[in-house]
C-alpha positions in Angstrom: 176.7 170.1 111.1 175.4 167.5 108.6 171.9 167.6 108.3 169.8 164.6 109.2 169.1 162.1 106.9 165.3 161.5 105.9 164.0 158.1 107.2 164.1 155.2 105.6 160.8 154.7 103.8 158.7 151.8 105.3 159.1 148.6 103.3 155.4 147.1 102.5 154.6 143.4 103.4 154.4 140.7 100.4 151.2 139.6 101.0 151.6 136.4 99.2 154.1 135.6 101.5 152.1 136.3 104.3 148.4 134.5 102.8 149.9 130.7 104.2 149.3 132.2 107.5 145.5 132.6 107.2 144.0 129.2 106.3 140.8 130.0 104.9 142.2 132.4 102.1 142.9 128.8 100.5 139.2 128.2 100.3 137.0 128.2 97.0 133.6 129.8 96.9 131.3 128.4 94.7 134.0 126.6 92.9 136.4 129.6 92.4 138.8 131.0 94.5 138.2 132.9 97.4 138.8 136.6 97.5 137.8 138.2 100.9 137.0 141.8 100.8 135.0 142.4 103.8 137.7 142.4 106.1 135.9 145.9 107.4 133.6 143.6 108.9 135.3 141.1 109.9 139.2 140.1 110.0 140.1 137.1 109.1 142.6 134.7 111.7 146.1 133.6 111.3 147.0 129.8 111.9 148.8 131.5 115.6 145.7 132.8 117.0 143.4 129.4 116.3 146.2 127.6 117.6 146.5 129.9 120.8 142.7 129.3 121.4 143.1 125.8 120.5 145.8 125.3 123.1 143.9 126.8 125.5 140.8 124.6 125.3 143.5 121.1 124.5 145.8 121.6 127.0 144.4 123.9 130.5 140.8 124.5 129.9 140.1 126.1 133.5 138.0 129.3 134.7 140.7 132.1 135.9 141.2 133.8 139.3 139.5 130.8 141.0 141.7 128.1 141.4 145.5 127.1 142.2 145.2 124.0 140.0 147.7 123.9 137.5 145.3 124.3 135.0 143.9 127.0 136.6 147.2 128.7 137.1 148.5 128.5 133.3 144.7 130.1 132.2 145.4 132.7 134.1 148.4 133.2 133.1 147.7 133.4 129.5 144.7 135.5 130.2 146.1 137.9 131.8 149.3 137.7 129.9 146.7 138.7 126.7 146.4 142.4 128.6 150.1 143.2 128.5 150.2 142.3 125.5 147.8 144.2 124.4 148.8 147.2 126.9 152.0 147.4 124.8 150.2 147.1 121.4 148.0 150.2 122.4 150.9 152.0 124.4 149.3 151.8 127.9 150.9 152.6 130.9 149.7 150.3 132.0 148.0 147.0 132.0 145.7 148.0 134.6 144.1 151.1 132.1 142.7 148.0 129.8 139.3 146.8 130.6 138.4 143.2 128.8 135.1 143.8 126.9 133.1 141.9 124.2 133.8 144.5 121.8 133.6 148.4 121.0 129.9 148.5 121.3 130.2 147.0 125.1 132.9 149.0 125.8 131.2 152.1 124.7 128.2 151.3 126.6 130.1 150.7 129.8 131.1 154.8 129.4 127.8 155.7 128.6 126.2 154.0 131.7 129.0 154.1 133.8 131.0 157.5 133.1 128.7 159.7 131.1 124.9 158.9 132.8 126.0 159.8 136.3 127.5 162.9 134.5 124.3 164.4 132.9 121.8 167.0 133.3 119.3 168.6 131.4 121.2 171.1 129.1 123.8 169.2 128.6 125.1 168.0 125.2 127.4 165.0 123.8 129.3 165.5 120.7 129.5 163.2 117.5 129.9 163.3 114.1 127.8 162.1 111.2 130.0 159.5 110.2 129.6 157.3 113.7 128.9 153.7 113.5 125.2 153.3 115.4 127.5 151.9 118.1 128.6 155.3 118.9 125.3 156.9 118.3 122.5 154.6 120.0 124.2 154.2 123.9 124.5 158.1 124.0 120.9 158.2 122.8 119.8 156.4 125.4 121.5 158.2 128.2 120.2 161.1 127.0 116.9 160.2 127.2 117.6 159.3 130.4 119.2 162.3 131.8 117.3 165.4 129.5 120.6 165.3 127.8 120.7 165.9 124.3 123.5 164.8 121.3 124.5 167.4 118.6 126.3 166.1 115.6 129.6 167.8 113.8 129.3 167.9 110.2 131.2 166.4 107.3 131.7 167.1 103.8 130.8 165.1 101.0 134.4 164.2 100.3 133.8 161.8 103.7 136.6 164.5 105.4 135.0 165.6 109.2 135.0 169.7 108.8 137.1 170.4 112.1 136.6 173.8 112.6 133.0 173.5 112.6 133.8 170.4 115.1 135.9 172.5 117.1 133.2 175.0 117.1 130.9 173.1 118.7 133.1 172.2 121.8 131.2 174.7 123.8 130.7 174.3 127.6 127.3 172.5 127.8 129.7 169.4 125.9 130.3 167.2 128.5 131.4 164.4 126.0 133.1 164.5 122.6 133.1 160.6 120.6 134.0 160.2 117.4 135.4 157.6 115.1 139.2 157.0 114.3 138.5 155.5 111.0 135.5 155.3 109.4 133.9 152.0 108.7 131.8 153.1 105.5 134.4 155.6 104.2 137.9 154.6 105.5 138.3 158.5 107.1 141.3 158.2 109.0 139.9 161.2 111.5 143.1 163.6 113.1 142.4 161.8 116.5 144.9 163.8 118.1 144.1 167.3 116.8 140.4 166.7 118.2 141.3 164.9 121.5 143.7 167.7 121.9 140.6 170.6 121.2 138.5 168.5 123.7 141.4 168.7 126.5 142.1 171.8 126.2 138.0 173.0 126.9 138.3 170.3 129.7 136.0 167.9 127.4 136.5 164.2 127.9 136.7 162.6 124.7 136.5 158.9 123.3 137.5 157.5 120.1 136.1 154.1 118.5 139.0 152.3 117.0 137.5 149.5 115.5 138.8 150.1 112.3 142.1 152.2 113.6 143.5 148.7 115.7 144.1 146.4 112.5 145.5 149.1 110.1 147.3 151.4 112.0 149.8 152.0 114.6 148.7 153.1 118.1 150.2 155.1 121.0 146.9 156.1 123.2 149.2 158.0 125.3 150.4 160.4 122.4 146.7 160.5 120.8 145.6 162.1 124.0 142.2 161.2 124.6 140.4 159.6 127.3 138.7 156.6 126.5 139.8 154.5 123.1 137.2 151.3 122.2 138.8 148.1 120.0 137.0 144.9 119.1 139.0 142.2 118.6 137.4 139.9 115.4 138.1 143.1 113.2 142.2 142.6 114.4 142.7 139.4 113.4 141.2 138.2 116.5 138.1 135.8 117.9 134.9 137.0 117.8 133.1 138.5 121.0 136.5 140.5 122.3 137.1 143.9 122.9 139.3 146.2 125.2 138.4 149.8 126.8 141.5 151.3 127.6 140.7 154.6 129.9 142.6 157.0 132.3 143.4 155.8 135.5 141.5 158.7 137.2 138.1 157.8 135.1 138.2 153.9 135.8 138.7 154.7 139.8 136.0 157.1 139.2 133.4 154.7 137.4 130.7 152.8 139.5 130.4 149.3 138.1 128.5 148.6 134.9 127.9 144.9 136.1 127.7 143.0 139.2 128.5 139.5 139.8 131.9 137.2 140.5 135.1 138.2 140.1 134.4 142.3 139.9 134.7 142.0 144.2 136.6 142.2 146.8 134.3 141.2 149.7 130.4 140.6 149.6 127.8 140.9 152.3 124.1 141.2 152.4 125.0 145.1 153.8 127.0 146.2 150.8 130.3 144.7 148.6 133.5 146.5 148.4 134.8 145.9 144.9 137.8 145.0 143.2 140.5 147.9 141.8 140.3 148.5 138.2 140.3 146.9 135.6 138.9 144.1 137.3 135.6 146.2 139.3 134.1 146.2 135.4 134.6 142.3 134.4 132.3 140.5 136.2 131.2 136.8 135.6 133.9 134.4 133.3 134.8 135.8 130.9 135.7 135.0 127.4 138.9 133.6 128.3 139.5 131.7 125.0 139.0 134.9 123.1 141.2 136.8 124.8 143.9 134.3 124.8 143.1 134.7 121.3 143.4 138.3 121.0 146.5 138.7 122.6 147.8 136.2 119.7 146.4 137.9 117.5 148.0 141.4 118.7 151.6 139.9 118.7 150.8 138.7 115.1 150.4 141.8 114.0 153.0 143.5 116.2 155.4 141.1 114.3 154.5 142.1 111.0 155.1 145.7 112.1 151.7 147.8 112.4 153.9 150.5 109.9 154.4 148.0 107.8 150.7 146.8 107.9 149.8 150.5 106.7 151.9 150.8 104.4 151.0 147.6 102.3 147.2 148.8 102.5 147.8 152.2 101.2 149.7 150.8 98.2 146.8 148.5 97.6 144.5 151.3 98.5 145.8 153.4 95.9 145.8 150.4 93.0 142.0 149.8 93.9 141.4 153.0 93.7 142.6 153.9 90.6 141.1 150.2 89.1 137.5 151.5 90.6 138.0 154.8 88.7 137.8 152.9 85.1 134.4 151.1 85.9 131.9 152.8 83.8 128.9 154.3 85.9 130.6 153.3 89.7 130.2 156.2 92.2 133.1 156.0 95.1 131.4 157.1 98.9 134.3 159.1 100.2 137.4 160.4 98.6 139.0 161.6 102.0 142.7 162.6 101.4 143.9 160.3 104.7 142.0 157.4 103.8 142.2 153.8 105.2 141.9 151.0 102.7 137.9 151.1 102.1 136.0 151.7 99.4 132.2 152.0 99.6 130.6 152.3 96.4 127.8 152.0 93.7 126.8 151.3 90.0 124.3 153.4 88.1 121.0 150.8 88.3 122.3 148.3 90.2 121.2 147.5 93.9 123.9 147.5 96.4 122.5 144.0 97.4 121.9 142.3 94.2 125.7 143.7 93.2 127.1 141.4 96.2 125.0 138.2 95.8 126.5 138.2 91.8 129.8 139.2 93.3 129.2 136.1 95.6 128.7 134.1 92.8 132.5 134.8 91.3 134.0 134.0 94.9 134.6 137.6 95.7 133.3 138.6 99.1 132.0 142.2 99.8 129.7 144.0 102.2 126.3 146.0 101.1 123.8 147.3 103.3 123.8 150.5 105.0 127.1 149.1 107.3 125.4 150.3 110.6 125.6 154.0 109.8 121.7 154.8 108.9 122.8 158.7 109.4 125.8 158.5 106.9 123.6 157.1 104.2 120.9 159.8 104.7 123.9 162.2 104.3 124.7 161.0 100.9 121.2 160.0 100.2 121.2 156.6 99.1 119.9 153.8 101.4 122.7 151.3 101.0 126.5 151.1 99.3 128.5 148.0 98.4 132.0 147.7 100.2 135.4 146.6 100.0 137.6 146.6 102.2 141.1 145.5 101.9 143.5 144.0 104.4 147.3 143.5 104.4 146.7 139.8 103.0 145.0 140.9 100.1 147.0 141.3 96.5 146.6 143.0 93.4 146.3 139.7 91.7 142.7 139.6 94.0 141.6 143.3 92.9 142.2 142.7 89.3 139.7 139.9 89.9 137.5 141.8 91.9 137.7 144.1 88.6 136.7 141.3 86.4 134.1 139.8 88.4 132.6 143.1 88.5 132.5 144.4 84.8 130.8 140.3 84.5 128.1 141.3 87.2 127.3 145.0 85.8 126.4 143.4 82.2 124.4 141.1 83.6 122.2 143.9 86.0 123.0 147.1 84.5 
């Protein structure tokens, strides 16, 4: 019997190739060229997703669900035409298991009000770790404050890397909720999602995972990661601003009351009570973003066409230049050196304010985050208030981190 034959390794993207698709890479920045580093923050948009929310607001600008006008019909069409798509790009079931949000922090606050505070009792704990974004530390805060709940923290170590025996650990019985990040958003920690989901099931522990920065980097398959509630927000995927999905188990979204009331979340109303619509629709109440999530579908078939393998596969290469490139800067400190990393890169120089290091940045056209990147706790843990960030995308080139290079040795001469 012949042995099977490895498979073919994946073939990175050319990102030059692929830069004509995003119209504001062609920009200048204080007469220089443009290069975008911050795509941890926000994604940048592809011609086909401001086209799809142009067309929208051109051609059938109409509210959906309310009227049998053609334009009416076609907007409903494309809205709801936006969750199978993105049903398929998460690997749903189905398109009824994705709930249209504004974004992860919404979409974590609708399990924290709706799921989780109904849930708890004094005694009872949730479960995070220390690299969580504030919006996966702040809504189980408040419902613990609510309920006499209280949240313990699973530790990491200082290579960024979450220590998951300890985690594992502390699944003990009075966890009635484990959340936790797929990929950091200060360190690029690509978490093992499914080993932890899969520690969580088995102790009978519902468990969600913010995917913010998993959804434009990495392939998904929500089904094989196991868990029971993922959160994506859609401006970090190459999509509009103000977007977001929830995807959740069947059994949990028929199990949820409402987070909001209003139009469109019902079934009937009276003055003695309202019977409410099925999932997804019992948690979307009032119009919704309809433009944006037009948007975001385009945006998920955009990416689905380049290949989400593919997507990873060119960040890791370019990663792994940066990386190395970062190394040769004299006095620069690298926050999180995980060995599954996405392509971030949170850093410092000896003497030089994370702040001050991106307004001179600013000044050579290249782009970067600094501040504390909404993760007060992770900065305490490596005991510096703020970092400078880069964070790379599949459009960005080598051509753009050997800039990034120069502009920076420029900058530390001048506030070294």
């Amino acid at each position: 019997m012949n042995a099977k034959s490895a498979p073919a390794p994946v073939q990175p993207l050319d990102p030059s190739a692929i830069r004509a698709d995003f119209p504001v890479l062609a920009r200048e920045v204080h007469g220089k060229p443009l290069v975008y580093l911050d795509s941890a923050n926000t994604g940048q948009k592809p011609q086909a997703v401001i086209d799809a929310v142009d067309a929208y607001y051109s051609r059938f600008n109409a509210n959906v669900a309310r009227a049998v006008h053609a334009l009416g019909e076609e907007a409903t069409t494309a809205y709801e035409g936006a969750r199978d798509i993105l049903a398929k790009f998460l690997g749903a079931n189905s398109r009824d298991e994705l709930v249209f949000t504004s974004g992860t922090t919404h979409a974590i606050n609708l399990v924290a009000y709706s799921f989780a505070l109904p849930r708890l009792k004094p005694g009872d704990t949730i479960l995070v770790t220390t690299m969580e974004h504030h919006a996966n530390i702040v809504p189980w805060q408040l419902v613990c404050e609510r309920t006499g709940a209280t949240l313990k923290v699973a530790p990491i170590n200082e290579a960024g890397e979450l220590i998951v025996e300890q985690f594992v650990e502390q699944l003990t019985p009075d966890v009635k909720l484990a959340a936790f990040t797929h990929v950091s958003n200060v360190l690029g920690t690509v978490n093992p999602v499914r080993e932890l989901a899969r520690a969580c099931r088995e102790r009978g522990i519902p468990s969600l995972i913010d995917g913010s920065q998993a959804a434009p980097h990495l392939p998904l398959d929500v089904k094989s990661i196991g868990c029971d509630f993922y959160a994506i927000t859609g401006h970090k995927m190459a999509g509009p601003t103000g977007t977001g999905v929830l995807w959740a188990r069947p059994e949990h979204l028929q199990s949820m009351p409402p987070f909001f009331g209003g139009g469109d979340m019902i079934r009937k109303v009276r003055f003695s009570g309202t019977e409410f619509a099925d999932p997804p629709h019992k948690f979307e109440a009032g119009t919704p973003n309809i433009a944006g999530f037009i948007g975001l579908g385009a945006a998920a078939e955009y990416l689905s066409g380049l290949g989400m393998e593919r997507v990873a596969a060119t960040e890791q290469a370019l990663l792994e230049y940066a990386t190395e490139a970062f190394k040769q800067v004299p006095g620069l400190r690298i926050f999180g050196e995980a060995a599954h990393k996405a392509a971030v890169i949170s850093f410092l120089i000896d003497g030089v304010q994370s702040h001050d290091l991106a307004t001179m940045l600013d000044l050579e056209g290249v782009a970067v985050r600094s501040g504390h990147h909404c993760a007060h706790p992770l900065m305490d843990f490596y005991g510096v208030p703020a970092t400078a960030r880069a964070s790379m995308a599949f459009y960005n080139t080598r051509e753009e981190i050997d800039r990034f290079i120069e502009a920076l040795a420029k900058v530390r001469k001048l506030l070294a």
